[in-house]
Backbone of each chain as ProteinMPNN parsed JSONL, in Angstrom:
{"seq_chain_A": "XXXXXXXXXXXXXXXXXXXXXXXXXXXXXXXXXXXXXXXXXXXXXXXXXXXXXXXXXXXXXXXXXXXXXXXXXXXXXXXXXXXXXXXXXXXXXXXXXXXXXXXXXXXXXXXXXXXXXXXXXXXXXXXXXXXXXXXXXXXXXXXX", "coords_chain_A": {"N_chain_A": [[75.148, 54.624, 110.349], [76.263, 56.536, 111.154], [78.724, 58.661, 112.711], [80.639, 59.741, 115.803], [80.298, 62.654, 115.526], [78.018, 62.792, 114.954], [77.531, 63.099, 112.205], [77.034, 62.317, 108.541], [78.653, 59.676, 106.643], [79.106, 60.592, 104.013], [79.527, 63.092, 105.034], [81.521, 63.6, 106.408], [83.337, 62.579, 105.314], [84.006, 65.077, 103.463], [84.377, 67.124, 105.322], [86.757, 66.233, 106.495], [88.273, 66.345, 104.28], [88.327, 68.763, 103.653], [89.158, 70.357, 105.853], [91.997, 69.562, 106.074], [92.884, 70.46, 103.088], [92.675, 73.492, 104.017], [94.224, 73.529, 106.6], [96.738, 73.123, 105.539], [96.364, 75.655, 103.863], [96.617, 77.293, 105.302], [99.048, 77.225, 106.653], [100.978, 77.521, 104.661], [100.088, 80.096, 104.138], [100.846, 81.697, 106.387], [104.007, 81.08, 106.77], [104.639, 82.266, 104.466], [103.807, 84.456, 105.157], [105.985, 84.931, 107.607], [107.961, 85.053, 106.307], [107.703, 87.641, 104.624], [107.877, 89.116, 107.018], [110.423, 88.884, 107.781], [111.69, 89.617, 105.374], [111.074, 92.871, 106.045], [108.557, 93.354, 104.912], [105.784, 95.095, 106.416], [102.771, 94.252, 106.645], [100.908, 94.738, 108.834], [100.698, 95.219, 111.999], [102.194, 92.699, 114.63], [100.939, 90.93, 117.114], [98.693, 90.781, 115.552], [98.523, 90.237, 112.549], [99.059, 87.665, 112.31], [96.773, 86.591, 113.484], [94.771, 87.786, 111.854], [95.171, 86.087, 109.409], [94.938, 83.212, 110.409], [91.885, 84.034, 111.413], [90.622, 83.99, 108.772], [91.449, 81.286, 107.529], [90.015, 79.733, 109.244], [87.348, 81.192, 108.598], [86.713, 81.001, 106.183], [87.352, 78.201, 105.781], [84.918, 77.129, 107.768], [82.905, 78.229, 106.107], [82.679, 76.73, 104.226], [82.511, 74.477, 104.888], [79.864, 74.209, 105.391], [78.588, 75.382, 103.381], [78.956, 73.004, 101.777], [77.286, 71.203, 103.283], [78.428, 70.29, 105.154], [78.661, 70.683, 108.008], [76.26, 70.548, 109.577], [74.97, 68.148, 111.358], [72.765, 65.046, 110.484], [70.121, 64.739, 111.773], [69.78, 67.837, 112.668], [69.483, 69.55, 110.567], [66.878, 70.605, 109.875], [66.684, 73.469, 110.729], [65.706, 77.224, 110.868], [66.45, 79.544, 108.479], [65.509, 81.968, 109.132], [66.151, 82.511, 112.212], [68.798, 82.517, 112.29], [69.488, 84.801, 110.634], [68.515, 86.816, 112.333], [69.785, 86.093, 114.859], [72.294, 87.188, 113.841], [71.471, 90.51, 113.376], [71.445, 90.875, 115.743], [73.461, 90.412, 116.895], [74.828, 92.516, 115.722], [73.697, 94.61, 116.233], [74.383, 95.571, 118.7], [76.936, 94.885, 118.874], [77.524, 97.538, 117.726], [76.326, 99.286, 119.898], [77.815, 99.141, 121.691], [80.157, 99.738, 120.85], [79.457, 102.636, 120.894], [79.704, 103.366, 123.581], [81.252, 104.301, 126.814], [84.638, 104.068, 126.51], [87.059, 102.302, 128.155], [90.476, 103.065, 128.383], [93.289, 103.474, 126.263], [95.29, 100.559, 124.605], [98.111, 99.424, 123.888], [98.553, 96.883, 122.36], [97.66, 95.495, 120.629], [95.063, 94.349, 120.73], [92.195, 95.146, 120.962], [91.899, 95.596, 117.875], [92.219, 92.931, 116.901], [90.069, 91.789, 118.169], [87.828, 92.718, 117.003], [88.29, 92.226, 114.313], [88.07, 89.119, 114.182], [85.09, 88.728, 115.294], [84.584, 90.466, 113.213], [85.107, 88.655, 111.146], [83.89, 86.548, 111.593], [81.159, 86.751, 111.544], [81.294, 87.85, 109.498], [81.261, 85.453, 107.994], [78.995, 83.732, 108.768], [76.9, 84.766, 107.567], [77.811, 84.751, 105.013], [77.721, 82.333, 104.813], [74.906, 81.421, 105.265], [73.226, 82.746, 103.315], [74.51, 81.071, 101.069], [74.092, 78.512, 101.67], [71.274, 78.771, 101.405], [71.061, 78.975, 98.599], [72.161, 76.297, 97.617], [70.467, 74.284, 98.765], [68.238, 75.037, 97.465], [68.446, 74.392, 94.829], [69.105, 71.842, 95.276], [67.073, 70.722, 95.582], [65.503, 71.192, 93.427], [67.09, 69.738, 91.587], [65.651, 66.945, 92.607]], "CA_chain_A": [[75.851, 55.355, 109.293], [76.908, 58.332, 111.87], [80.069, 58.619, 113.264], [80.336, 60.068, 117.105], [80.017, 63.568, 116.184], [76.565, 62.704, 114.208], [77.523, 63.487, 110.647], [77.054, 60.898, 107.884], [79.848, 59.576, 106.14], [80.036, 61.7, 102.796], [80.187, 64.669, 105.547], [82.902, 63.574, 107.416], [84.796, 62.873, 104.089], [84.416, 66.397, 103.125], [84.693, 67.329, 106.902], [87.887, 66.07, 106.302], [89.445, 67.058, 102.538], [88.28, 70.74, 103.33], [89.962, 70.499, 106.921], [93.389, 69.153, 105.269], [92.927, 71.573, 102.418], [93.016, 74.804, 104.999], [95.271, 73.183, 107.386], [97.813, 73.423, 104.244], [96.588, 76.846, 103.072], [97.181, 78.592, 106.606], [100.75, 76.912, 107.024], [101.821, 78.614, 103.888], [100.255, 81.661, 104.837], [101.609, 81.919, 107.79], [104.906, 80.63, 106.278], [105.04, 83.511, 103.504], [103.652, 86.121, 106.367], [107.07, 85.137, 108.537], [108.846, 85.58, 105.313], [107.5, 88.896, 104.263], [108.234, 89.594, 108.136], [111.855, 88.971, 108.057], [112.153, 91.229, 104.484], [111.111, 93.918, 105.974], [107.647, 94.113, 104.818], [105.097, 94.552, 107.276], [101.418, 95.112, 106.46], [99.946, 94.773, 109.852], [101.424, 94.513, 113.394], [102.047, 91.401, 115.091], [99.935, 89.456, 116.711], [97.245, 90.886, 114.154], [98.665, 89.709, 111.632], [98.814, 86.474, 112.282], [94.807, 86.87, 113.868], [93.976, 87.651, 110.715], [95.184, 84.595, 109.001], [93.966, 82.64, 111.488], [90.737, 84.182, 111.356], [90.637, 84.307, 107.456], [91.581, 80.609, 107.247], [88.885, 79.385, 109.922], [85.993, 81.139, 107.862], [86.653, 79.971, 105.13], [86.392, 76.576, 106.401], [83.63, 77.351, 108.364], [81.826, 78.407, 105.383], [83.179, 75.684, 102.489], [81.691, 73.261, 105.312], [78.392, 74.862, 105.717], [77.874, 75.047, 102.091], [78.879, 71.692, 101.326], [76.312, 70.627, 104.126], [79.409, 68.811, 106.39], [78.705, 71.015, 109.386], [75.048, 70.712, 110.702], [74.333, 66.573, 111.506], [71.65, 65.096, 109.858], [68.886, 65.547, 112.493], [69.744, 69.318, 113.15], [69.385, 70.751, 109.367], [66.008, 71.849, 109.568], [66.234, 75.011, 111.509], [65.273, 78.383, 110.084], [67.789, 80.601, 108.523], [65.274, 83.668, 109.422], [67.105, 82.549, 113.24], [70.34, 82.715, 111.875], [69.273, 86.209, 110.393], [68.377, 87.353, 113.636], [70.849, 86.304, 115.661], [73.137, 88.281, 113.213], [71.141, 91.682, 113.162], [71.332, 91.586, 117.1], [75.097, 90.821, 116.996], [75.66, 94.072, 114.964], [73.567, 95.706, 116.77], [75.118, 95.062, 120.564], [78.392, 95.533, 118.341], [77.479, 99.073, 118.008], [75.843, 99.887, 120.955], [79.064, 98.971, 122.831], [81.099, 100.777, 120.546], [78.792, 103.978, 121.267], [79.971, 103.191, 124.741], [82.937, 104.473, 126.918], [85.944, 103.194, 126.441], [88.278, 102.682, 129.439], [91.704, 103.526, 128.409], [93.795, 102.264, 125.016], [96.454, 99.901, 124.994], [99.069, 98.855, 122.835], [99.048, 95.812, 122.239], [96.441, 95.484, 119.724], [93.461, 93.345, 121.836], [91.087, 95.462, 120.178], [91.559, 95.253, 116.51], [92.466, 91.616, 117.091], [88.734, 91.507, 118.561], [87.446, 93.129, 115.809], [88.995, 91.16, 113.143], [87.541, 87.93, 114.689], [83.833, 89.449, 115.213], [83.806, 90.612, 112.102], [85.017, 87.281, 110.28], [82.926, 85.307, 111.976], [79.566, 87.377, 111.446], [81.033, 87.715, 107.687], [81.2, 84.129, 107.246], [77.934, 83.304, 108.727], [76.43, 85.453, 106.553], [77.883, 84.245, 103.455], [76.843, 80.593, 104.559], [73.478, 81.278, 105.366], [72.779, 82.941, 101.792], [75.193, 80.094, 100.317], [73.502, 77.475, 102.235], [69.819, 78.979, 100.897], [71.251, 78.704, 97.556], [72.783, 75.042, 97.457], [69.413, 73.888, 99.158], [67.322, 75.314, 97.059], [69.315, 73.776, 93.591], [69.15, 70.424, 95.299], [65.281, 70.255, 95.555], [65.131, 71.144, 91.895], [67.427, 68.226, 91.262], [65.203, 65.941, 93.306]], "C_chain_A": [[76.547, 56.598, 109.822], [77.97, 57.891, 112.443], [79.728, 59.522, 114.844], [79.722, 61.483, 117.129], [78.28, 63.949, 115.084], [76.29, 62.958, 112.546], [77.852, 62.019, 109.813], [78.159, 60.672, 107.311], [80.516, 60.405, 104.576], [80.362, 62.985, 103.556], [81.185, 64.407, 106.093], [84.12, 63.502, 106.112], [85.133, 64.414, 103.768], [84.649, 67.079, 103.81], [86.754, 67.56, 106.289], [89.511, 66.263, 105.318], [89.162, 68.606, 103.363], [89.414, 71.284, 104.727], [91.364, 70.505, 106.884], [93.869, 70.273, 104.562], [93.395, 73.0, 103.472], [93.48, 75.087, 105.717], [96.53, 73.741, 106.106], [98.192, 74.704, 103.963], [96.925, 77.616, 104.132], [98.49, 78.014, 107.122], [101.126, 77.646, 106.273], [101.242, 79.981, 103.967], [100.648, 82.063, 105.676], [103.295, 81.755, 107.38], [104.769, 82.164, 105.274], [104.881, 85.08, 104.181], [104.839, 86.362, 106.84], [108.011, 85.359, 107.365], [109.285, 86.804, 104.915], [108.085, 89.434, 105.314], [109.775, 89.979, 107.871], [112.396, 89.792, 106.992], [111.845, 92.459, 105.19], [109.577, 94.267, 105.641], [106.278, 93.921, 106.314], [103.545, 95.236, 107.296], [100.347, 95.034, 107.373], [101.005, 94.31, 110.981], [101.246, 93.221, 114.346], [101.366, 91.478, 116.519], [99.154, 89.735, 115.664], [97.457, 90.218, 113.226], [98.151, 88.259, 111.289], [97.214, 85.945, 112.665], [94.563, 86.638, 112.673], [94.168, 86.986, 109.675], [94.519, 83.559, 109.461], [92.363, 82.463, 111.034], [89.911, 83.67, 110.048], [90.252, 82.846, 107.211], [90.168, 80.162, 107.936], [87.469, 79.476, 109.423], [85.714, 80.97, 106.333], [86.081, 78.268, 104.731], [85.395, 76.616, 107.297], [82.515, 77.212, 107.326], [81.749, 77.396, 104.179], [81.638, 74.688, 103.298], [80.191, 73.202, 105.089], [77.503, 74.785, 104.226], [77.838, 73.879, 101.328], [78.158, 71.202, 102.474], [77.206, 69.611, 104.966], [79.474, 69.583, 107.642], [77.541, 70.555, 110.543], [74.732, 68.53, 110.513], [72.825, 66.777, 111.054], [70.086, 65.538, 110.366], [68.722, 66.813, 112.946], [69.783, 69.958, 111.579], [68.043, 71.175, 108.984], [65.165, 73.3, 110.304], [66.038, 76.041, 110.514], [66.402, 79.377, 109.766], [66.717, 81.992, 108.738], [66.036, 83.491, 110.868], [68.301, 83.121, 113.449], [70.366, 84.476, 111.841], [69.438, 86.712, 111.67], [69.118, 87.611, 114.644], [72.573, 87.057, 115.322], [72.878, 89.963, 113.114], [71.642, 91.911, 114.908], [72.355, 91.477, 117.447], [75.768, 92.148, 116.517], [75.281, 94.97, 115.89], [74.144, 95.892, 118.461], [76.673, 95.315, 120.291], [78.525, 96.955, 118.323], [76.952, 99.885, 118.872], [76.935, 100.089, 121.836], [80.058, 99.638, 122.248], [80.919, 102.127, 120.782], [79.285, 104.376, 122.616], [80.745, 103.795, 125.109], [83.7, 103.669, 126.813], [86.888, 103.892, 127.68], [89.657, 103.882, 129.179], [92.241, 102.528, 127.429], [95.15, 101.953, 125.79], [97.013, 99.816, 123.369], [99.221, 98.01, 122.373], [98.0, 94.743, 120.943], [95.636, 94.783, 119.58], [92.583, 93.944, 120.169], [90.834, 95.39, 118.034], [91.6, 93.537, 116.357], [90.433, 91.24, 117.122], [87.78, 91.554, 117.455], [87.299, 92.725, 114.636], [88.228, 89.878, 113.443], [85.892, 87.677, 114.776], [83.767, 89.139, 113.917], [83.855, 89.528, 110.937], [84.347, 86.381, 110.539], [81.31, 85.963, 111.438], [79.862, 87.557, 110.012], [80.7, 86.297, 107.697], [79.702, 83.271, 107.238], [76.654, 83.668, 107.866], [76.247, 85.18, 105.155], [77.546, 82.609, 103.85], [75.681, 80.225, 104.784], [73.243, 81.554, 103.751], [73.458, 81.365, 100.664], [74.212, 78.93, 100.533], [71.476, 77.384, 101.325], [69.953, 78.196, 99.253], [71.097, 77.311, 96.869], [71.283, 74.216, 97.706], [68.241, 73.292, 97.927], [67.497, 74.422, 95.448], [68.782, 72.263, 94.126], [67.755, 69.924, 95.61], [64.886, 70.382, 94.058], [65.531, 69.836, 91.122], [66.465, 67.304, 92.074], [63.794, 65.637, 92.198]], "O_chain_A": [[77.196, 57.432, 109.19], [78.119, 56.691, 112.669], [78.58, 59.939, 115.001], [78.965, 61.856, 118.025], [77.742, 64.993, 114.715], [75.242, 62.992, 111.901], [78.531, 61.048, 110.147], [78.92, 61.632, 107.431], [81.65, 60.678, 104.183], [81.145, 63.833, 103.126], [81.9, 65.393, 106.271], [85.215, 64.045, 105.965], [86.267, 64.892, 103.802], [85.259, 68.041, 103.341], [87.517, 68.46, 105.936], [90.737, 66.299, 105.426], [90.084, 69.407, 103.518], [90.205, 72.226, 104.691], [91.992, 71.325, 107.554], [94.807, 70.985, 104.92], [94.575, 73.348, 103.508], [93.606, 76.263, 106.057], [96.998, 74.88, 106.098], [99.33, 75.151, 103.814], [97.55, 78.654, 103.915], [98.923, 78.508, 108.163], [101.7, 78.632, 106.735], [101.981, 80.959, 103.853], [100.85, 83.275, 105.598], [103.903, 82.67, 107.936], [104.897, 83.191, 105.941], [105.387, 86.184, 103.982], [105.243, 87.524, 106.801], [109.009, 86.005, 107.684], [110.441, 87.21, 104.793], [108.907, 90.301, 105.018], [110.22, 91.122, 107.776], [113.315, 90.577, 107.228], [112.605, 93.338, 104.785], [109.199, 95.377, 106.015], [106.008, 92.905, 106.954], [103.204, 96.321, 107.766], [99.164, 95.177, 107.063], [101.84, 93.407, 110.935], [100.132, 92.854, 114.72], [101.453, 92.635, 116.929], [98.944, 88.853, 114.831], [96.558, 89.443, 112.9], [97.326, 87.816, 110.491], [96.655, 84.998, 112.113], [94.188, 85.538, 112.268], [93.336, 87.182, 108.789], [93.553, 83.062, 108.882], [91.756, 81.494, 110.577], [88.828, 83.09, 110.127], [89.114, 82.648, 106.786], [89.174, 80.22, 107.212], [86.595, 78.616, 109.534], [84.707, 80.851, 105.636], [85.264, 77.612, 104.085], [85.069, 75.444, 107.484], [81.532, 76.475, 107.412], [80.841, 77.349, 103.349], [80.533, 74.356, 102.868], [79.527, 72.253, 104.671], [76.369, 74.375, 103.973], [77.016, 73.637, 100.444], [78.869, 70.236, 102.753], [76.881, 68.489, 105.355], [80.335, 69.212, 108.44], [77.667, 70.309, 111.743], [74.329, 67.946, 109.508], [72.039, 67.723, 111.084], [69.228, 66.236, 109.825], [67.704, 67.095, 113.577], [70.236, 71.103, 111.566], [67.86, 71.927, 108.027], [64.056, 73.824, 110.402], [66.197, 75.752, 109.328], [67.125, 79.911, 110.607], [67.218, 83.084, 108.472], [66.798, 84.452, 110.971], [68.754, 83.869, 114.314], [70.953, 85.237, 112.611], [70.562, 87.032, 112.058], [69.278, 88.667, 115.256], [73.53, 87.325, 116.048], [73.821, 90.704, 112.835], [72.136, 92.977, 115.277], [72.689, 92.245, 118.349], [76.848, 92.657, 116.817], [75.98, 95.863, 116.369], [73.871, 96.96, 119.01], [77.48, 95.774, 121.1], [79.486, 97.541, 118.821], [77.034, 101.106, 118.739], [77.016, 101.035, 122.62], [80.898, 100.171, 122.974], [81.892, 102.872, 120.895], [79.33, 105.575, 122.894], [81.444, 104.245, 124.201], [83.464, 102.48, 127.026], [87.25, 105.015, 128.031], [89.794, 105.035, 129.586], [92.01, 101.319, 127.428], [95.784, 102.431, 126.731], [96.554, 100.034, 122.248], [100.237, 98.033, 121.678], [97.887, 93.542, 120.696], [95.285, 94.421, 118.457], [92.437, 93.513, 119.025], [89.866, 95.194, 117.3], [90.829, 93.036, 115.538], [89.77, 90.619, 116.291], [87.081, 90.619, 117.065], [86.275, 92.849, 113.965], [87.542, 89.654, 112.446], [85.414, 86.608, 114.398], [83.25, 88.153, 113.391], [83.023, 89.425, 110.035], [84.16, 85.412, 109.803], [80.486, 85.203, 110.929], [78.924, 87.468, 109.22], [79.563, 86.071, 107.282], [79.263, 82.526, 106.362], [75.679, 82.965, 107.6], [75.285, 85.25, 104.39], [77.117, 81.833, 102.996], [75.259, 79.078, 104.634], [73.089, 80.592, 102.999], [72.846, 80.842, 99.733], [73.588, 78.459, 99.582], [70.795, 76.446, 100.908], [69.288, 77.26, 98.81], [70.323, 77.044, 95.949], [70.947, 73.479, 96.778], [67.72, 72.23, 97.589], [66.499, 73.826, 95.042], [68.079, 71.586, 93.375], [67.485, 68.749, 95.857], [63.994, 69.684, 93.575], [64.852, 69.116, 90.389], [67.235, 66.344, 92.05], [63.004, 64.724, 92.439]]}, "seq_chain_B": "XXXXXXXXXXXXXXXXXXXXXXXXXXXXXXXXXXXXXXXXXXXXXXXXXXXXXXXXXXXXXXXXXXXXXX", "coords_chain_B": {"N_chain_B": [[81.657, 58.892, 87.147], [78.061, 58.034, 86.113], [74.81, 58.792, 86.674], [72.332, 57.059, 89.087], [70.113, 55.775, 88.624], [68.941, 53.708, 89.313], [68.398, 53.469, 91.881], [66.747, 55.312, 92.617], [64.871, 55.259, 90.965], [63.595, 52.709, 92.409], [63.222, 53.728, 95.068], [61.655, 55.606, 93.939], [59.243, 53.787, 93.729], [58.448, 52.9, 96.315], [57.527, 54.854, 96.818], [58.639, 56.667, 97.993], [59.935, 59.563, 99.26], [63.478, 61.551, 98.931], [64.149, 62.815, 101.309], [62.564, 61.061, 103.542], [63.924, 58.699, 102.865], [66.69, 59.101, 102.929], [66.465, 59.511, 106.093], [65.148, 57.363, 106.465], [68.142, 55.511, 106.382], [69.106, 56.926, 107.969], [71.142, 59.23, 107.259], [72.35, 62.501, 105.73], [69.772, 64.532, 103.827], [70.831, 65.575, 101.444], [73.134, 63.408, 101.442], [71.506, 61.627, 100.031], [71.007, 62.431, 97.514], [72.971, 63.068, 96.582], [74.141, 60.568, 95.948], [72.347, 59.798, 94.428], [73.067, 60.973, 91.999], [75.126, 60.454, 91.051], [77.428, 61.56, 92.293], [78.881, 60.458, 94.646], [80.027, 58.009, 95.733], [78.462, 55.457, 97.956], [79.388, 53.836, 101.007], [79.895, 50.16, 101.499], [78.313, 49.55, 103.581], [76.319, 51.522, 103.866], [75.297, 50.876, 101.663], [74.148, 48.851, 101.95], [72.058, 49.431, 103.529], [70.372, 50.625, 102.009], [69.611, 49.184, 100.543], [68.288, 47.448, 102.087], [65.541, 48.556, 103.069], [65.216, 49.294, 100.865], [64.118, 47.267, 99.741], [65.252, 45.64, 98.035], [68.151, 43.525, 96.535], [71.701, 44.315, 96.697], [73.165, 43.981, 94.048], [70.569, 44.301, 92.232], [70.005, 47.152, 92.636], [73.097, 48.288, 92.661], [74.875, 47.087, 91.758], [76.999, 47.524, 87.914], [76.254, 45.912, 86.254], [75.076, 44.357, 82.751], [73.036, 42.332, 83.386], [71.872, 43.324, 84.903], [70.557, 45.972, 85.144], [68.391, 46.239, 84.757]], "CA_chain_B": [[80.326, 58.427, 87.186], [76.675, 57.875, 85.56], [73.386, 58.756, 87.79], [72.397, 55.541, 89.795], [68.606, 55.763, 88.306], [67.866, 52.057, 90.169], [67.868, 53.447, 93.537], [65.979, 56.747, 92.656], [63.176, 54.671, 90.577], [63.188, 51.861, 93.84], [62.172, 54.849, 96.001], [60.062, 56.225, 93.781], [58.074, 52.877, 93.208], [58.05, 52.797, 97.355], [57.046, 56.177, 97.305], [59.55, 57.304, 99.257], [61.08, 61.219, 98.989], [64.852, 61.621, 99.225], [63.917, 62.728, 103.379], [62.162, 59.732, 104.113], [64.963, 57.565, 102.703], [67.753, 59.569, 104.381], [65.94, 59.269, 107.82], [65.797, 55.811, 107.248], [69.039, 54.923, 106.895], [70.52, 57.703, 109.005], [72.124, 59.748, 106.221], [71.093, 63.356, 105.379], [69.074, 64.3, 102.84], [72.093, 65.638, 100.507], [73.884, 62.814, 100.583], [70.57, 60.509, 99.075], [70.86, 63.375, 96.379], [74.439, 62.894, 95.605], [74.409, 59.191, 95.23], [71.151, 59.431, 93.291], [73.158, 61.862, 91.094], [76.401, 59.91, 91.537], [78.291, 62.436, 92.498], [79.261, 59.875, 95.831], [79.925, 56.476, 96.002], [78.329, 55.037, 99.751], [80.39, 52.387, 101.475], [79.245, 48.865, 101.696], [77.473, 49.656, 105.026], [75.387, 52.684, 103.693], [74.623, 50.375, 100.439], [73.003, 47.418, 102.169], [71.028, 49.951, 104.537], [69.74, 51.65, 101.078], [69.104, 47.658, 100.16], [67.596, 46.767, 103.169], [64.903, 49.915, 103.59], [64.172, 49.382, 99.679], [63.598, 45.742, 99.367], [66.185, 45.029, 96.934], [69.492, 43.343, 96.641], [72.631, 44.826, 96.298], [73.025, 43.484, 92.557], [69.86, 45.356, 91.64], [70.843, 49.122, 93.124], [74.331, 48.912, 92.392], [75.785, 46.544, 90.027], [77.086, 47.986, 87.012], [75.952, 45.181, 84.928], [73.612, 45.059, 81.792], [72.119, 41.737, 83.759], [71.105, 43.726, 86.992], [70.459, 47.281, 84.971], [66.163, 46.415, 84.566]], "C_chain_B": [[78.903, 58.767, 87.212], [75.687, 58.263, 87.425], [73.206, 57.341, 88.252], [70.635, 55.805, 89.635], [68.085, 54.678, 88.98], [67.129, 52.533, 91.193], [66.676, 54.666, 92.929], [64.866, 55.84, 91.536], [62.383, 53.67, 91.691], [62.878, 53.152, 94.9], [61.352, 55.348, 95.415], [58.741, 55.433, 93.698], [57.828, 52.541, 95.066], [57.506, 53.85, 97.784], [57.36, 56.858, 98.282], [60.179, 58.603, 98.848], [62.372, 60.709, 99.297], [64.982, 61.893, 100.724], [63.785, 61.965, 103.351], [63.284, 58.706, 103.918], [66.562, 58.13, 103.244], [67.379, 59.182, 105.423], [66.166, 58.276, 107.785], [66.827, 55.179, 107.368], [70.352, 55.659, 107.479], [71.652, 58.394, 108.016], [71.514, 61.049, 106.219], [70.59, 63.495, 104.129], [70.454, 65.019, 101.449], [73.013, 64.758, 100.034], [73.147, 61.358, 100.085], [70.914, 61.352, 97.967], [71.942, 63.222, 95.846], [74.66, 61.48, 95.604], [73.221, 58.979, 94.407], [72.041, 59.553, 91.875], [74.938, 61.004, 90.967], [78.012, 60.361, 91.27], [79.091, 61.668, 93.839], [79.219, 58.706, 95.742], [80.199, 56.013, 97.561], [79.699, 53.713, 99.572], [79.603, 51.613, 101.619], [78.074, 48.904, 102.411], [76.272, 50.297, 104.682], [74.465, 51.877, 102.202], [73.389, 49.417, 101.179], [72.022, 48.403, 102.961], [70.115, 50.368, 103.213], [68.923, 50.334, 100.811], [67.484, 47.404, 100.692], [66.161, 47.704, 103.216], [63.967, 49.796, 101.891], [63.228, 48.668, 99.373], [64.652, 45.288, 98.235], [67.583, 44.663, 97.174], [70.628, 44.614, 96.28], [73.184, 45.074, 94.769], [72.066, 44.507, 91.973], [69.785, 46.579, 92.006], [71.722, 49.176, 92.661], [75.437, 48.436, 91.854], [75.537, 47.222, 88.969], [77.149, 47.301, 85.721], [74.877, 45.126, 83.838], [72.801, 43.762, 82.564], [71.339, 42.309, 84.798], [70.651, 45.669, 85.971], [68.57, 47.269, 84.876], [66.011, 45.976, 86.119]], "O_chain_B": [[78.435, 59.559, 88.031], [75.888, 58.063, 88.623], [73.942, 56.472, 87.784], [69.992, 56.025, 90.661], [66.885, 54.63, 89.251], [65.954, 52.349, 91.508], [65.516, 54.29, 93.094], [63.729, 56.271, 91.726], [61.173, 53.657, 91.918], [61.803, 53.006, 95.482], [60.288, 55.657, 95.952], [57.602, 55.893, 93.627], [56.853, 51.804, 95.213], [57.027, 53.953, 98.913], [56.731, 57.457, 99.154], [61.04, 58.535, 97.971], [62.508, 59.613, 99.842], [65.829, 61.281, 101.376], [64.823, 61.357, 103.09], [63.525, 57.906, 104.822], [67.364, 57.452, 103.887], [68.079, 58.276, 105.875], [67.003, 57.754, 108.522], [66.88, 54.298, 108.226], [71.564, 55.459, 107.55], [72.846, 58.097, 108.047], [70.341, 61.116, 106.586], [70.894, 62.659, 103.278], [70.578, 64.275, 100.477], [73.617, 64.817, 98.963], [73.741, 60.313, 99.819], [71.276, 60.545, 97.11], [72.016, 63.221, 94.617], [75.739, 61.241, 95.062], [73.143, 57.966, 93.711], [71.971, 58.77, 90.928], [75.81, 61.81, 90.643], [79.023, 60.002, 90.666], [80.077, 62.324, 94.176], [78.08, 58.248, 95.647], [81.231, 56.036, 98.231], [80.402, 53.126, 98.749], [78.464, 51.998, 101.883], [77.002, 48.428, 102.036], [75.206, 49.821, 105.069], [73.343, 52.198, 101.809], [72.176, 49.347, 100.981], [70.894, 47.911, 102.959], [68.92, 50.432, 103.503], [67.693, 50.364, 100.849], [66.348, 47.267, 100.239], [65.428, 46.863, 103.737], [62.783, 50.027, 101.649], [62.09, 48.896, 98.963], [64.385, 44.229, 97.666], [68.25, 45.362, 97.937], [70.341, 45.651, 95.683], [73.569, 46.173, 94.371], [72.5, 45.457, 91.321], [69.161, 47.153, 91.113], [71.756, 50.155, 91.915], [76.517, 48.947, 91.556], [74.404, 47.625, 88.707], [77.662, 47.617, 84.648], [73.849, 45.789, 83.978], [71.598, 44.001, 82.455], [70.374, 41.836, 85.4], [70.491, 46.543, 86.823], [67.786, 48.216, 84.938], [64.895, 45.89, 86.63]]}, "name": "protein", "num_of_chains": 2, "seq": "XXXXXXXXXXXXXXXXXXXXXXXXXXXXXXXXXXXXXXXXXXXXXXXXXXXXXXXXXXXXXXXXXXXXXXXXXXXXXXXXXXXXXXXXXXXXXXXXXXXXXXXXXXXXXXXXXXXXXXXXXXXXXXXXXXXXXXXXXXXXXXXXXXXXXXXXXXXXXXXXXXXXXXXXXXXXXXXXXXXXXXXXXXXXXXXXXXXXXXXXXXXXXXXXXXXXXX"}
């Protein structure tokens, strides 16, 4: 019933609508960003901009998946979200230890918020799909 | 589409949880829960494994007739 990358077949369907779906929604964002660009408006400097579409779109689908249960294959969903926790408190904190840090010398070219932006959407999203994930779980043992 | 009460009374009369009958036919346990609830309609493949694992035909799980509904 698994397919190569171990997920059953209602996950790969929804694998697949949510993948479509956000493929779609980050063309026209990206598409109305180069728009806004060429008026004149510009509410973040490029590359960022586009990063943070990117980024935006990615955890989104990261997290749709996660809560509709089409990311983790069937023999890997019963790990511990206190893990998850964990390996999120010690990302923040290694995030701010290194920001406490020196810093070489700035640039222009805007690496670092780029970095930043990416970090912090990813450690949001996991966040909101661990609690999401608790949620959905927990609902579908009541139904059982 | 209606709940699919056959399969979810044929596991319960094998005394099988919604895990145990995922594991066995290689599905996870969410998506026994959404064809219990029939929120999913399996493919052919995933039906006869549900069949095969219960003891029952195809006809009695998942025909939508009043001869196959007891």
């Amino acid at each position: 019933m698994r397919n190569k990358d171990g997920l059953d077949e209602m996950q790969k369907g929804r694998r697949d609508t949510i993948g479509n779906q956000m493929f779609m929604f980050m063309f026209y964002a990206l598409l109305i960003d180069s728009g806004l660009y060429g008026a004149g408006v510009r509410w973040l400097n490029y590359p960022a901009n586009v990063m943070v579409i990117i980024s935006a779109c990615i955890s989104i689908y990261l997290v749709r998946l996660i809560a509709l249960h089409a990311y983790h294959p069937p023999k890997t969903q019963n790990r511990s979200v206190i893990t998850l926790i964990i390996a999120i408190i010690v990302s923040i904190a290694l995030a701010i230890a290194l920001s406490m840090g020196h810093i070489p010398e700035k640039t222009n070219d805007n690496s670092g918020i780029i970095l930043f932006i990416v970090s912090a959407a990813g450690l949001l999203g996991i966040l909101i799909a661990a609690v999401i994930k608790k949620a959905t779980s927990r609902k579908d043992e009541e139904d059982e | 589409m209606g709940k699919n009460l056959r399969v979810k009374s044929a596991r319960a009369a094998k005394d099988m949880s919604q895990k145990d009958l995922a594991e066995a036919v290689g599905v996870a346990r969410q998506t026994m829960n959404a064809i219990e609830k029939g929120d999913y309609n399996p493919s052919i493949k995933l039906c006869i494994a549900i069949c095969k694992v219960l003891g029952k035909t195809l006809d009695q799980l998942f025909w939508e007739g009043e001869d196959h509904e007891k």
